[in-house]
C-alpha positions in Angstrom: 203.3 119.1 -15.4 201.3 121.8 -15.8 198.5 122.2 -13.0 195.0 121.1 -12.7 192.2 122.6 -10.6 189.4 120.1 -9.3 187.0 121.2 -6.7 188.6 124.4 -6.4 192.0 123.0 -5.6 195.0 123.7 -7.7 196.8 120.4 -8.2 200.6 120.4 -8.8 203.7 118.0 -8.6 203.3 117.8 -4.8 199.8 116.2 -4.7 200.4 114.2 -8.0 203.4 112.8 -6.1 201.3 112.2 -3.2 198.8 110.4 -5.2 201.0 107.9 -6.9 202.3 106.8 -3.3 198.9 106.6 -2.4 198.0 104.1 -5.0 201.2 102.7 -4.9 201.4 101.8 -1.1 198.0 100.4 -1.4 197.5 98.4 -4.3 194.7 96.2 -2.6 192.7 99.4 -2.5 189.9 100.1 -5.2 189.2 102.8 -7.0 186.8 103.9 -4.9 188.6 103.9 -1.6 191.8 105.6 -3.5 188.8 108.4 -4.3 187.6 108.7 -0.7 191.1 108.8 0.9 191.6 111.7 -1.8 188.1 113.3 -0.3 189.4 112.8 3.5 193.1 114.4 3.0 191.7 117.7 0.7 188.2 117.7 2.7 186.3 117.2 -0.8 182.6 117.7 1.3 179.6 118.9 -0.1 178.0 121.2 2.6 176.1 118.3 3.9 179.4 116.7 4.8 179.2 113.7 2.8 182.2 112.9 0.6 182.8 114.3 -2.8 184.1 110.3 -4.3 182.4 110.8 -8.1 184.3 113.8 -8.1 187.8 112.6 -6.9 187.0 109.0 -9.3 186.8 111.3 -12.3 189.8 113.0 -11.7 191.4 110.5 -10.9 190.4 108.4 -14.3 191.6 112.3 -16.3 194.7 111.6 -14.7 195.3 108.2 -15.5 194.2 109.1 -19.1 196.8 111.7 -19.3 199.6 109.0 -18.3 199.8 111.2 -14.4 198.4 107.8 -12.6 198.0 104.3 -12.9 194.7 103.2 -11.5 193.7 99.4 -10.2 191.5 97.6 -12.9 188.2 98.1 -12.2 186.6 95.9 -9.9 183.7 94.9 -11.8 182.2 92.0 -9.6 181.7 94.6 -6.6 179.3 96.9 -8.7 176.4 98.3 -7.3 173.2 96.1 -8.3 171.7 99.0 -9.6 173.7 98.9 -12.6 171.4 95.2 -13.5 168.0 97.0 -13.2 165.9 96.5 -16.7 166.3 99.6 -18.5 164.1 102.4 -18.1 162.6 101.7 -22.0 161.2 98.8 -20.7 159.2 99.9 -17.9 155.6 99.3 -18.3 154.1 102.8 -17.7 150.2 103.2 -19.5 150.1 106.4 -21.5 146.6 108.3 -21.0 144.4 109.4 -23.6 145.0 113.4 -24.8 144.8 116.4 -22.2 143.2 119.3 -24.2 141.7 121.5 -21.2 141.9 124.9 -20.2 144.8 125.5 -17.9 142.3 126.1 -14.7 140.9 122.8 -15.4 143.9 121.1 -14.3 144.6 123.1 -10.9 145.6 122.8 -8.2 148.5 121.6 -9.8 150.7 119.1 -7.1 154.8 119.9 -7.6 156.7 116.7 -6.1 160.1 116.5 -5.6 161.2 112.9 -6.5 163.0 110.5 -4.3 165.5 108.5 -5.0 163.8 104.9 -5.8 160.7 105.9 -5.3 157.4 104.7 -7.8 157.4 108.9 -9.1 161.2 108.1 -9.9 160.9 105.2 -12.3 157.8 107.6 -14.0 160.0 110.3 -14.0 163.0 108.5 -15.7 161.0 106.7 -18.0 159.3 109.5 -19.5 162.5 111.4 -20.0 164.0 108.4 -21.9 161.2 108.0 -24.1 159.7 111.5 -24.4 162.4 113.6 -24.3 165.0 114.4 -27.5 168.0 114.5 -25.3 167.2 111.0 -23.7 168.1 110.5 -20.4 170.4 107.8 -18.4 171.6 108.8 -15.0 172.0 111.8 -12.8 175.1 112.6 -10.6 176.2 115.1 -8.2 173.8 117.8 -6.6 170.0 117.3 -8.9 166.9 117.8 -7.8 163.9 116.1 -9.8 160.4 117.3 -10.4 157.1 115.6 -11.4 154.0 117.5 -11.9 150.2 116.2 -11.8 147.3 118.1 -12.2 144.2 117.9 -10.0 143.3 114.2 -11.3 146.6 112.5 -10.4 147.3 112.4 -14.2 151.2 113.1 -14.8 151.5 116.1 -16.9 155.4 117.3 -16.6 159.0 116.5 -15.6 161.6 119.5 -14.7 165.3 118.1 -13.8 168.1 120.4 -12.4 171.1 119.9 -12.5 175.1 120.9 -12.4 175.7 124.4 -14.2 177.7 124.2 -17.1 181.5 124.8 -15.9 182.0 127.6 -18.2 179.7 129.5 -20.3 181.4 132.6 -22.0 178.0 134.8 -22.0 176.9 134.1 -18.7 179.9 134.5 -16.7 180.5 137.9 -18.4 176.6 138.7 -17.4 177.8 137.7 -14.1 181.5 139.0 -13.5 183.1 136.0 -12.7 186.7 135.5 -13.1 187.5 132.4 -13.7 188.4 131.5 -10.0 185.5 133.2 -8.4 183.5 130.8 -11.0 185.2 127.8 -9.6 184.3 128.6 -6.0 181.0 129.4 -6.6 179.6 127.2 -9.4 177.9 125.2 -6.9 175.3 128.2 -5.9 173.8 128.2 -9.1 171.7 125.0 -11.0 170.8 124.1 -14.5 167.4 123.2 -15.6 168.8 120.2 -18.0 165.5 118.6 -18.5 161.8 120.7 -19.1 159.3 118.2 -20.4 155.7 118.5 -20.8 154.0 114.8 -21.6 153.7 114.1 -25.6 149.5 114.0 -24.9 149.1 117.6 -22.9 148.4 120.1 -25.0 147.3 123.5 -22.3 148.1 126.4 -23.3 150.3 128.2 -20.6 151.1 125.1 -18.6 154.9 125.5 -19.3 155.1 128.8 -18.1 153.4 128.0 -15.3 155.0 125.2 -14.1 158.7 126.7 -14.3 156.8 129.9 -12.2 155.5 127.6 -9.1 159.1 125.8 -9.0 161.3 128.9 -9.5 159.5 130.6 -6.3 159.8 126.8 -4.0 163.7 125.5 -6.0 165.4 127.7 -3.1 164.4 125.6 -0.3 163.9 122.7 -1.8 167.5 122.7 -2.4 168.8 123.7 0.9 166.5 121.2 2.4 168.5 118.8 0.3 171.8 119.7 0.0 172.2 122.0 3.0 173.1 124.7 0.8 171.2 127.3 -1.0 171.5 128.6 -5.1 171.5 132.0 -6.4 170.5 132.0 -10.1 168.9 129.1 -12.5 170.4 128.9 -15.9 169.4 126.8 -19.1 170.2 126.5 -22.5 167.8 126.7 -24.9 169.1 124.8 -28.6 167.9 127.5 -30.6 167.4 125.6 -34.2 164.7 123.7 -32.0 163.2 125.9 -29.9 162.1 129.2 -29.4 162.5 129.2 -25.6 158.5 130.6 -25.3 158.1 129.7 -22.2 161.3 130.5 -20.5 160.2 134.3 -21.9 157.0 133.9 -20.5 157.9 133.2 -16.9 160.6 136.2 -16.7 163.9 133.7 -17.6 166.4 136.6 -19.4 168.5 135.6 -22.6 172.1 136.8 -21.9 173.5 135.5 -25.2 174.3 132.3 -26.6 176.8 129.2 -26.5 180.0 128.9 -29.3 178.9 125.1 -29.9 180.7 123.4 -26.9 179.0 121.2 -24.4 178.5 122.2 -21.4 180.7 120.4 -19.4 183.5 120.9 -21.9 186.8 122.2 -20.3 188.9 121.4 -23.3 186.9 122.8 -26.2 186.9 120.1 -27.9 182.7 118.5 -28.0 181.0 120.7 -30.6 177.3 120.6 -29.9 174.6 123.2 -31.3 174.4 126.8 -30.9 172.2 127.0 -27.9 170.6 130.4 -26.0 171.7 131.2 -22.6 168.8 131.7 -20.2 168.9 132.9 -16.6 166.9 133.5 -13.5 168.2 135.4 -10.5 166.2 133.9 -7.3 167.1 137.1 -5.4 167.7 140.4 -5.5 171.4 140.2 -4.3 172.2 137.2 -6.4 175.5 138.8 -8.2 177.0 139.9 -4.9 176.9 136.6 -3.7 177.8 135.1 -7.0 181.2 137.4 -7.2 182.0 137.1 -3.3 185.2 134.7 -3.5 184.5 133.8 0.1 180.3 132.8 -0.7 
């Protein structure tokens, strides 16, 4: 076979044959405890030491879909009871009358970073899923979630980051990655997948001035969280839709465009639209750090 690289780990016949005995030695085990096993033998942490198991599961589900592995049906009576909540659409959330005001009559603005099952997390989530054209479902891996409310309490904005895109041709040219220094230090950068101001908010500035107060605090906020730091924001603007106004506004730079793949497509085969490639260095030093194989 020809070999595969997951979390910065080239996979050959060795660990493929290790895998099968795995699963076949233990055919009680679940997915899940095939994936953590995976986690504990290759030390698949994130810096915070937990275990990387949605990573290993997907690979492991690539590999099965390639004919590499044959997996234990899904154990569908022991999902999570998350998976039975009543769908974001049907939260109950009052929408407030229309927010025409000068942008100084809405500060200080309040930037809160949104926990996990918290009241701002269903508001959060259900705005993206009604409000916003890309939708939204779930998030996974390393995110961090924004809700902004101006001086009244009145929600005016929702900012999600996210995993950057695995490969983006413009951007790691701008950078100088190779494509193995990109693999070990994807995880220093973030994606803003989400910017959405409310359907009823209509300030001028307010966009540019939102992603300003969370570019200079997204830093520590994610360190905080993940125990690591990031380098550089990027985001992809679909340019057919959008202008990307405020992203020029607030100092983002345009360092080309996509060729019409998604952007977690490693086999160049999703065709998506054209989008802009915006970034923001959050310090000075950022491509050193980005090009250091050892960051």
């Amino acid at each position: 076979m020809q070999d595969m690289v997951c979390q910065g780990r080239r996979i050959g016949g060795e660990e493929l044959g290790w895998i099968n005995e795995l699963v076949s030695c233990h055919k009680e085990w679940s997915r899940k405890r095939i994936a953590k096993e995976i986690c504990d033998r290759w030390e698949w942490r994130t810096a915070t030491g937990q275990a990387k198991t949605y990573a290993a599961r997907e690979f492991l589900i690539k590999l099965e879909r390639c004919g590499l592995v044959k997996l234990p049906p899904i154990r569908i009576e022991q999902r999570r009871t998350i998976w039975s909540r009543p769908a974001v659409e049907d939260l109950a959330i009052p929408e407030p009358g229309r927010i025409e005001v000068g942008l100084g009559e809405l500060t200080p603005l309040a930037i809160t970073v949104v926990s996990r099952g918290s009241e701002a997390e269903k508001r959060f989530r259900y705005y993206l899923a009604k409000h916003h054209y890309l939708g939204f479902k779930k998030t996974v891996g390393e995110h961090l979630q924004y809700l902004i409310r101006d001086c009244q309490c009145r929600d005016l904005a929702c900012v999600l980051f996210g995993s950057a895109a695995w490969k983006a041709a413009e951007r790691d040219r701008w950078i100088g990655w190779s494509a193995d220094v990109r693999r070990c230090n994807l995880n220093f950068t973030t994606n803003n997948t989400r910017f959405l101001i409310l359907p009823w908010v209509r300030v001028p500035h307010l966009a540019s001035q939102i992603l300003g107060r969370i570019l200079r605090r997204v830093r520590a906020d994610w360190q905080e969280r993940y125990g690591h730091t990031i380098h550089l924001v990027e985001t992809f603007v679909e340019r057919d839709r959008f202008k990307g106004t405020c992203y020029k506004a607030a100092n983002w730079l345009h360092v080309g465009q996509t060729r019409g793949r998604s952007r977690q497509d490693r086999y160049n085969n999703l065709m998506v639209p054209v989008k802009d490639i915006y970034v923001y260095p959050l310090i000075r030093e950022f491509r050193k750090e980005l090009t250091d194989a050892h960051a």
